[in-house]
C-alpha positions as CSV (number, residue, x, y, z in Angstrom):
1,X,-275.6,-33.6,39.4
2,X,-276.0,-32.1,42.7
3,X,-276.5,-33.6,46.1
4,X,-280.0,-34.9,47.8
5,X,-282.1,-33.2,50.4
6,X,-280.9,-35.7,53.1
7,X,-280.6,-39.3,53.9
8,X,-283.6,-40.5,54.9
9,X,-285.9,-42.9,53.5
10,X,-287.4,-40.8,51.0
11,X,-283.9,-39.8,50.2
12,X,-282.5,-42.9,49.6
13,X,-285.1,-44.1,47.3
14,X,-284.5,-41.1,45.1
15,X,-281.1,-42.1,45.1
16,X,-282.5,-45.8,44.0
17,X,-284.7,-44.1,41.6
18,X,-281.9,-42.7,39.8
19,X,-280.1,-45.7,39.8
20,X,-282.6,-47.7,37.8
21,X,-283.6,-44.7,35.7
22,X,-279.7,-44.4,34.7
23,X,-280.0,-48.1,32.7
24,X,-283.0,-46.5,30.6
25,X,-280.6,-44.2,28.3
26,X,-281.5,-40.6,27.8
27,X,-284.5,-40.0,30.4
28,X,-283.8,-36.3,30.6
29,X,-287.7,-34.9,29.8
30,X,-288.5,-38.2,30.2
31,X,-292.4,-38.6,31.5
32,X,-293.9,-40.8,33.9
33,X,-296.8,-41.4,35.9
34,X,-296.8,-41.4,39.6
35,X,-297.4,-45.5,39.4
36,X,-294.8,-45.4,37.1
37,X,-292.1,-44.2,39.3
38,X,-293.6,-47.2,42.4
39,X,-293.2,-50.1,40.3
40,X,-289.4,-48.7,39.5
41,X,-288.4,-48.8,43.2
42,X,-291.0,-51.5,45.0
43,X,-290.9,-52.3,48.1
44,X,-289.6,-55.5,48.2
45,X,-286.1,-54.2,46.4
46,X,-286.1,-50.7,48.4
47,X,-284.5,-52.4,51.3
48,X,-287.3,-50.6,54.1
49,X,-288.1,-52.6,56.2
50,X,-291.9,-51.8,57.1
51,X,-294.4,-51.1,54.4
52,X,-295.5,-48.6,55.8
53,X,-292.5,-46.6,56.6
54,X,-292.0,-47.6,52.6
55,X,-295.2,-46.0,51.4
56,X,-294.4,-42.3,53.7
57,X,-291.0,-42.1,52.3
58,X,-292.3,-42.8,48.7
59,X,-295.4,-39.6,49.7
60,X,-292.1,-38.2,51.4
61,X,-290.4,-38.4,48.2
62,X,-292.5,-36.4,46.1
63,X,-293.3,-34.2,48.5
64,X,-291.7,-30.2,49.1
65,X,-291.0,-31.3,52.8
66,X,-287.1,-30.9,53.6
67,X,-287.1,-28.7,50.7
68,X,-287.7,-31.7,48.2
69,X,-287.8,-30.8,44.9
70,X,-286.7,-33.9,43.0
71,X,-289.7,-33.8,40.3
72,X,-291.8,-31.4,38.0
73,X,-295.7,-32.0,37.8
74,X,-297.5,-31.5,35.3
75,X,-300.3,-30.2,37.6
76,X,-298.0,-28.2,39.6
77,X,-300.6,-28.1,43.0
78,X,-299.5,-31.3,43.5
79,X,-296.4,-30.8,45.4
80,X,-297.9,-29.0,47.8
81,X,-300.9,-31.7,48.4
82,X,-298.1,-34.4,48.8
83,X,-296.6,-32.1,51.2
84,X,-299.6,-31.4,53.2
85,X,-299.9,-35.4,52.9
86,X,-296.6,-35.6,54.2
87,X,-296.6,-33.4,57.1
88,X,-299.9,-34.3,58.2
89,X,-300.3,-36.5,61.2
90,X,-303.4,-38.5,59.9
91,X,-301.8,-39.1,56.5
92,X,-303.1,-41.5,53.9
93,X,-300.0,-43.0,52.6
94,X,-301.9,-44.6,49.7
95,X,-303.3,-41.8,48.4
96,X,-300.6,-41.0,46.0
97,X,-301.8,-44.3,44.3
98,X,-305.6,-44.0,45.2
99,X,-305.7,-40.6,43.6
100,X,-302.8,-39.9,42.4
101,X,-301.6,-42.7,40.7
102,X,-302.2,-41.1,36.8
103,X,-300.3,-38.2,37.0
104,X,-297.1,-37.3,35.4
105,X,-294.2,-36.4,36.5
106,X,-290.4,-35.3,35.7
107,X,-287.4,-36.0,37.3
108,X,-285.9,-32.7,38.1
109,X,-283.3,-33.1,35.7
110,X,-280.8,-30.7,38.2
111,X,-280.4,-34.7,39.7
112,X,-280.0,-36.8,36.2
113,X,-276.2,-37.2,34.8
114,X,-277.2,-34.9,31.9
115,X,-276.4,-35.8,27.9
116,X,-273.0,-34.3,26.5
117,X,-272.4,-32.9,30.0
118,X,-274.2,-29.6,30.1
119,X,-277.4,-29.0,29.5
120,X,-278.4,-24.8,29.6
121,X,-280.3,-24.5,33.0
122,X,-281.0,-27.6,34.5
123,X,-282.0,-25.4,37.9
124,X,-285.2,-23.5,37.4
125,X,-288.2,-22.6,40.0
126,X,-290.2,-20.7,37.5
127,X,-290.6,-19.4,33.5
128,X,-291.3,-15.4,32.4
129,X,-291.3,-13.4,29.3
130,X,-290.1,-10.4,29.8
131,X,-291.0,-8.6,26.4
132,X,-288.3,-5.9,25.8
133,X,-289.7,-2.2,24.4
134,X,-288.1,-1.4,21.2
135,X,-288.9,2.4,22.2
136,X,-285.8,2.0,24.2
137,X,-283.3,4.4,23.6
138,X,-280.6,1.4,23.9
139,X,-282.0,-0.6,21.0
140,X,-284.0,1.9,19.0
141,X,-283.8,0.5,15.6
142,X,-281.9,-2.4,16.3
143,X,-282.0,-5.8,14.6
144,X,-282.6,-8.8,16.3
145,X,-278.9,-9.7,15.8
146,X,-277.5,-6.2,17.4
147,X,-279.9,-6.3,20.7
148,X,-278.1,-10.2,21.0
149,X,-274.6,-9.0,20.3
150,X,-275.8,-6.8,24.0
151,X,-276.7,-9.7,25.4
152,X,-273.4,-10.9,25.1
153,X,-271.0,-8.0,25.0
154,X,-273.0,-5.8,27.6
155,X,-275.3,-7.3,30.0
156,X,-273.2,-9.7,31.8
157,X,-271.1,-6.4,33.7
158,X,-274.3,-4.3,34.3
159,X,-278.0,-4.4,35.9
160,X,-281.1,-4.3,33.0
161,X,-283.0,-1.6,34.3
162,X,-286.9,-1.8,33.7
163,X,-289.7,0.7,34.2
164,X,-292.5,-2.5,35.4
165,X,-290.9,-5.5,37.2
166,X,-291.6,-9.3,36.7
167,X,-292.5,-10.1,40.1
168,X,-290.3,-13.1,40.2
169,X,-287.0,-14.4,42.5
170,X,-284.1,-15.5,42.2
171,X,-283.7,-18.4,39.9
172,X,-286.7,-17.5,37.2
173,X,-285.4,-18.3,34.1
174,X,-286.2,-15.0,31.9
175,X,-286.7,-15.3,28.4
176,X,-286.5,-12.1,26.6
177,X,-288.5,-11.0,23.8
178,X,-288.0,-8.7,21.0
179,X,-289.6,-8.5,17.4
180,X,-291.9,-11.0,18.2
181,X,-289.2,-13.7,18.5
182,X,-287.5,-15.1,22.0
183,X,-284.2,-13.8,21.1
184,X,-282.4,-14.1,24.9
185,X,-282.4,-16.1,28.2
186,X,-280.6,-15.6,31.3
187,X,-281.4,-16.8,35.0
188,X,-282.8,-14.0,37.7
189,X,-280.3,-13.5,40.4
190,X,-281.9,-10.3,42.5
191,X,-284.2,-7.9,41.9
192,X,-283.4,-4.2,42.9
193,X,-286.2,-1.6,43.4
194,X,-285.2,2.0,43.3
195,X,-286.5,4.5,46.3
196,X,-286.9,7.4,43.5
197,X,-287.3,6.7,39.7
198,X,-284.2,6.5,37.7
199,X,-283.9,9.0,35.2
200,X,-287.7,10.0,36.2
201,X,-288.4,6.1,33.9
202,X,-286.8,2.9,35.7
203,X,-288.4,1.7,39.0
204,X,-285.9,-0.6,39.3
205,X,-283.3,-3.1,37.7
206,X,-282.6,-7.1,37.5
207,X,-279.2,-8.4,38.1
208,X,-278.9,-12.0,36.1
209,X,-276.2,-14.7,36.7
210,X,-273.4,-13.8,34.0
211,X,-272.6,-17.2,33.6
212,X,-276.5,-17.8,32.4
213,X,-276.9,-15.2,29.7
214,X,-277.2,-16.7,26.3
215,X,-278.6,-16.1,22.8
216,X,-279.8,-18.7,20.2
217,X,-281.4,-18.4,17.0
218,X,-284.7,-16.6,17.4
219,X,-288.1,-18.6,18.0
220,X,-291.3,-17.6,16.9
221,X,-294.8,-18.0,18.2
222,X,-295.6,-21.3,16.9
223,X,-292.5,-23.0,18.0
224,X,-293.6,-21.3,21.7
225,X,-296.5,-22.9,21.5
226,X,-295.4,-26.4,20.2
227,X,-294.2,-26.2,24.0
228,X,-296.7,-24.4,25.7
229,X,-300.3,-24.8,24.6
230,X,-301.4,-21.9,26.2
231,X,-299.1,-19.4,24.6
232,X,-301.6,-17.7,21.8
233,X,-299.0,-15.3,20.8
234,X,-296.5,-12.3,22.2
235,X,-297.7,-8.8,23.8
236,X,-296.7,-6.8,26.3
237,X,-297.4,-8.7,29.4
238,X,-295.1,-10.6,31.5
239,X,-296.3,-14.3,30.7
240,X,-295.2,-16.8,33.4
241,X,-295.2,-20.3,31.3
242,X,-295.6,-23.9,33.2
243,X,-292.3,-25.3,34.6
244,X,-293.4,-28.4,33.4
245,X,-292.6,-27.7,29.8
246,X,-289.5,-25.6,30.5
247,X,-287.5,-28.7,30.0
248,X,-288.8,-29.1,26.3
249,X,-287.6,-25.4,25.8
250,X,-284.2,-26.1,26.7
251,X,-284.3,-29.5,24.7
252,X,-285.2,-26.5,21.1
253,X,-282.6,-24.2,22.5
254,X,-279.9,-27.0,23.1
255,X,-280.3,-27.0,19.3
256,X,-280.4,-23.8,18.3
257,X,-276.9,-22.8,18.1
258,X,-277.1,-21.8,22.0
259,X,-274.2,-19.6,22.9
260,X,-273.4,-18.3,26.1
261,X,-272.2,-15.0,27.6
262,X,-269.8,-16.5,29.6
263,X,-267.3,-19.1,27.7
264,X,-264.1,-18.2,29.0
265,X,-263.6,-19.4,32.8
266,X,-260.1,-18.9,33.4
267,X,-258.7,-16.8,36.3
268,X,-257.9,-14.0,34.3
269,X,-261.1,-13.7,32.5
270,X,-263.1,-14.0,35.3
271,X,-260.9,-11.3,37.1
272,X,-261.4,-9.3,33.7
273,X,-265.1,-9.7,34.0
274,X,-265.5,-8.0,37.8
275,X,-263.1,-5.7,36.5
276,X,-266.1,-4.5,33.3
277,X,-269.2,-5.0,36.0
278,X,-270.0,-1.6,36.6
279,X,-272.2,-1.3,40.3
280,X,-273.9,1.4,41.8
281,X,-271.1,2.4,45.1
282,X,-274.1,2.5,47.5
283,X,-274.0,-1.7,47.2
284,X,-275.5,-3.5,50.5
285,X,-275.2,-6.8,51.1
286,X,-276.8,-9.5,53.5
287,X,-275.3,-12.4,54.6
288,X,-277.2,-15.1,54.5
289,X,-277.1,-18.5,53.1
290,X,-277.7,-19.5,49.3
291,X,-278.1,-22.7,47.3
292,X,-275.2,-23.6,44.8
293,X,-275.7,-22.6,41.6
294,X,-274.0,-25.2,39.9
295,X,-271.2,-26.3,37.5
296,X,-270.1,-25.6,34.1
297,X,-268.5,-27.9,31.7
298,X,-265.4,-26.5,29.3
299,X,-263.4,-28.7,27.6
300,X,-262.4,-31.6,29.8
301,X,-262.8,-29.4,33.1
302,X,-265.8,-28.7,35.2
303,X,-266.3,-25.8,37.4
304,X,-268.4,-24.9,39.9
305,X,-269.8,-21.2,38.6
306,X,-268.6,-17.6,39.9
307,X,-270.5,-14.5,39.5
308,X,-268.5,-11.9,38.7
309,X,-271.4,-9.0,40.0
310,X,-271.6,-11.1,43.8
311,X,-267.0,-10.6,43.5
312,X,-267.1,-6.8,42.4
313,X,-270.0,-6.3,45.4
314,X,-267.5,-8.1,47.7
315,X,-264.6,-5.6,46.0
316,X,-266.7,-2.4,46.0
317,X,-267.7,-3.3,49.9
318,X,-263.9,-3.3,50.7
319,X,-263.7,0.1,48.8
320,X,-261.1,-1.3,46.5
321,X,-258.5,-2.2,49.4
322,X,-256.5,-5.3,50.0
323,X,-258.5,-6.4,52.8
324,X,-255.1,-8.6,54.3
325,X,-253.0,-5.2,54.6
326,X,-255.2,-1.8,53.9
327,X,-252.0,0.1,53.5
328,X,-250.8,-2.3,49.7
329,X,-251.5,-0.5,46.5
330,X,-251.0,-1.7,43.5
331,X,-252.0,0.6,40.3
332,X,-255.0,2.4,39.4
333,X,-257.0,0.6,37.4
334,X,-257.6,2.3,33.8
335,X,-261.7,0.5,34.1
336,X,-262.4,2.1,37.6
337,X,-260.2,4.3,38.1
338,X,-259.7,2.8,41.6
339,X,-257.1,1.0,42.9
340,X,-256.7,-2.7,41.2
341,X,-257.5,-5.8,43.2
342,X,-258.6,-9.1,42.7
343,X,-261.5,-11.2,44.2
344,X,-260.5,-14.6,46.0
345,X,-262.7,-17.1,47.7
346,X,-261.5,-17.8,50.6
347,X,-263.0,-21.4,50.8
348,X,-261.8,-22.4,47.1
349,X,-264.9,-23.0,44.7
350,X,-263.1,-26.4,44.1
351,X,-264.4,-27.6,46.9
352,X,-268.3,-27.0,46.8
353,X,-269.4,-30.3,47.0
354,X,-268.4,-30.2,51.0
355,X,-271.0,-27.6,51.6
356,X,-274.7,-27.6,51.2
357,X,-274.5,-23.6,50.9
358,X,-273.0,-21.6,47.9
359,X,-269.6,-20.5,48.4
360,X,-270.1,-18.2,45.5
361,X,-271.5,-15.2,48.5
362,X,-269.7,-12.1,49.3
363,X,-269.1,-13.4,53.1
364,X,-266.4,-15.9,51.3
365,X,-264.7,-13.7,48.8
366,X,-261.9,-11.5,49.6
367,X,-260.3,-7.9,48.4
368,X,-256.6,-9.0,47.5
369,X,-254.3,-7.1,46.1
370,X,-252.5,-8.8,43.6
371,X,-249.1,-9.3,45.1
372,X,-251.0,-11.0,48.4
373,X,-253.5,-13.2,45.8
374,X,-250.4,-14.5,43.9
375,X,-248.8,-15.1,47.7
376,X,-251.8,-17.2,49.2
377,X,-251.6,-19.3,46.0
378,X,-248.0,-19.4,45.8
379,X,-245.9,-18.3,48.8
380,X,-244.2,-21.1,51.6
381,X,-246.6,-22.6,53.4
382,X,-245.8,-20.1,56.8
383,X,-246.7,-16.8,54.4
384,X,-250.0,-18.9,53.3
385,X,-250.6,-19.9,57.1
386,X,-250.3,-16.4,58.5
387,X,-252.6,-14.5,55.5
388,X,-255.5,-17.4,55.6
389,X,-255.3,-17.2,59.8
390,X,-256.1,-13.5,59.3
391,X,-258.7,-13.7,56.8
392,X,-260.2,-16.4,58.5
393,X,-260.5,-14.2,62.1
394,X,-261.9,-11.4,60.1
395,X,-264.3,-14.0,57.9
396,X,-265.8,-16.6,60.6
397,X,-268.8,-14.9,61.8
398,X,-269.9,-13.7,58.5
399,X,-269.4,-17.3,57.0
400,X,-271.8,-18.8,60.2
401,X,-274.4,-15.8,59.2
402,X,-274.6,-17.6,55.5
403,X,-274.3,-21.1,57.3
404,X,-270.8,-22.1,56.0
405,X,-269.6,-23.8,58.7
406,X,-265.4,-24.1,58.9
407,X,-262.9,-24.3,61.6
408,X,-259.4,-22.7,60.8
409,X,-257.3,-26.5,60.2
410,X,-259.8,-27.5,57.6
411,X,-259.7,-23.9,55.9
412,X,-256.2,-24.4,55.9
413,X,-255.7,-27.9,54.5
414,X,-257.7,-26.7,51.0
415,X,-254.2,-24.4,50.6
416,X,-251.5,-26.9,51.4
């Protein structure tokens, strides 16, 4: 679960909401009406003192304002008309009963303590298609069970390059479809568009969030439409489906022998995987800040998620150096053909929940080589001092740029 917009009213009676929802068992999917979710958190138990100040935080509360998002509608212009309500100075604080009062709603289930501890993409703004052309020389021929064993083996340590783009943003979950079947998903990180066709075909390329990629068993038309009523069947275009219903998608694909690209999230693996991402060496980055992507569960151990493509930009940036000392070299790696180096974060993933920006951005990882990543992990604590002081001189400004804010003690005390 990740942290609330903020801690005002309407913030706070979120956090009450979720309380009282949290004695109702499994509400993930869960619907309710707008009433619904008032006579859960009333007044007289919200602890606000003025109704009226009660009744702005509850419009507050469902509202986009702050950057809100702590509920799906089913008649997704809502958000912005309690937002308007919200920011407006002649607001009717009622109308979310008056007119309101009837429609459902979902509790953006990024905030609900999810069943079995992970449930595939819980953090979604939008839903596409993105039909894949079987006239492609990559999977000319291929089976539904071959074009997924790419999924898995292939597309987590390279773009997907495509000759028309969704127009979509990061965090549009993409379901891909071949042979009339949704064979694929992964989550949209960035789009790239090329200045010249590629090949004289691709326009341009998606990157996706390695740690998103899965395959399940195949679903067909019906079982798309069983979820979305309007889906009369798969062509060529690039459907975008209502958010609303997303969450009953990943309820079928939670079931459907779901298995991601990404399973292995030890140090060495993910090292392994930057290592296989291949990158075009013209890679430009700008700092600025992200939102957290989120956490995965293995085992008894969560972790907050790393992708391997934003490390190897960070690495290919640094044109393969150890950017504490220029001059170490370790071996040529037998993948690149460059020298070998490892990607650290030089605020530790561990400890995400501080910051209300990703630390998963290029600005926070580092070019080590390996004999000065083992050291800040292991070396006396005057070897660790003097290599995080360094990195943190050279670090600083970019961090600010991507709103990370640190001083050098606090940087320090993660290491000791």
């Amino acid at each position: 679960m990740v942290e609330l917009k903020g801690n005002a009213n309407a913030d706070k009676l979120f956090e009450l909401l979720l309380t009282r929802v949290g004695h109702q068992g499994d509400v993930f999917g869960k619907e309710y009406t707008i009433s619904e979710i008032e006579t859960l958190i009333p007044y007289n138990t919200s602890g606000i003192i003025k109704t009226e100040s009660y009744h702005y935080a509850m419009t507050s509360m469902f509202s986009g304002q702050k950057g809100r998002d702590y509920f799906i509608f089913s008649n997704a212009i809502l958000k912005d008309k309690f937002t308007e309500l919200a920011n407006s100075g002649n607001r009717n604080n009622h109308a979310k009963n008056t007119f309101y009062g009837d429609e459902k709603v979902r509790i953006n289930p990024k905030y609900l303590e999810l069943p079995n501890g992970l449930i595939p993409y819980s953090d979604v703004n939008s839903v596409r298609i993105l039909p894949m052309s079987g006239s492609d020389p990559e999977f000319t021929g291929s089976s539904i069970e071959e074009v997924q064993k790419w999924f898995i083996n292939v597309l987590p340590y390279r773009e997907y390059n495509f000759k028309r783009g969704l127009n979509s943003e990061h965090g549009t979950l993409v379901l891909f479809q071949y042979n009339a079947h949704v064979i694929a998903s992964a989550v949209l990180d960035e789009r790239i568009d090329f200045e010249s066709k590629l090949g004289g075909v691709y326009r341009g390329a998606y990157r996706f969030i390695p740690s998103s990629i899965a395959i399940f068993d195949s679903i067909n038309s019906q079982e798309m439409n069983s979820i979305w009523n309007c889906f009369k069947g798969f062509s060529q275009t690039h459907k975008k489906l209502d958010l609303y219903n997303y969450i009953d998608f990943i309820k079928l694909i939670a079931n459907r022998q779901i298995r991601f690209a990404v399973l292995d999230d030890t140090e060495e693996s993910y090292q392994d995987a930057i290592e296989q991402t291949q990158l075009d060496s013209t890679v430009e980055v700008n700092d600025e800040p992200r939102e957290p992507v989120g956490t995965s569960t293995r085992g008894q151990s969560e972790r907050w998620k790393r992708n391997n493509i934003t490390s190897k930009k960070a690495i290919v940036l640094a044109d393969y150096k150890c950017e504490y000392d220029e001059s170490h070299s370790s071996f040529t790696s037998k993948v690149t053909g460059k020298n070998y180096v490892e990607a650290h974060h030089l605020i530790p993933m561990e400890f995400q929940e501080q910051f209300n920006r990703s630390l998963d951005v290029e600005a926070n990882i580092i070019s080590l080589c390996p004999l000065c990543h083992k050291a800040v992990h292991h070396a006396s604590l005057d070897k660790i001092e003097q290599i995080i002081r360094d990195l943190y001189q050279k670090r600083k400004d970019r961090l600010t740029k991507c709103e990370i804010e640190i001083d050098y003690k606090r940087l320090l005390s993660y290491y000791n």
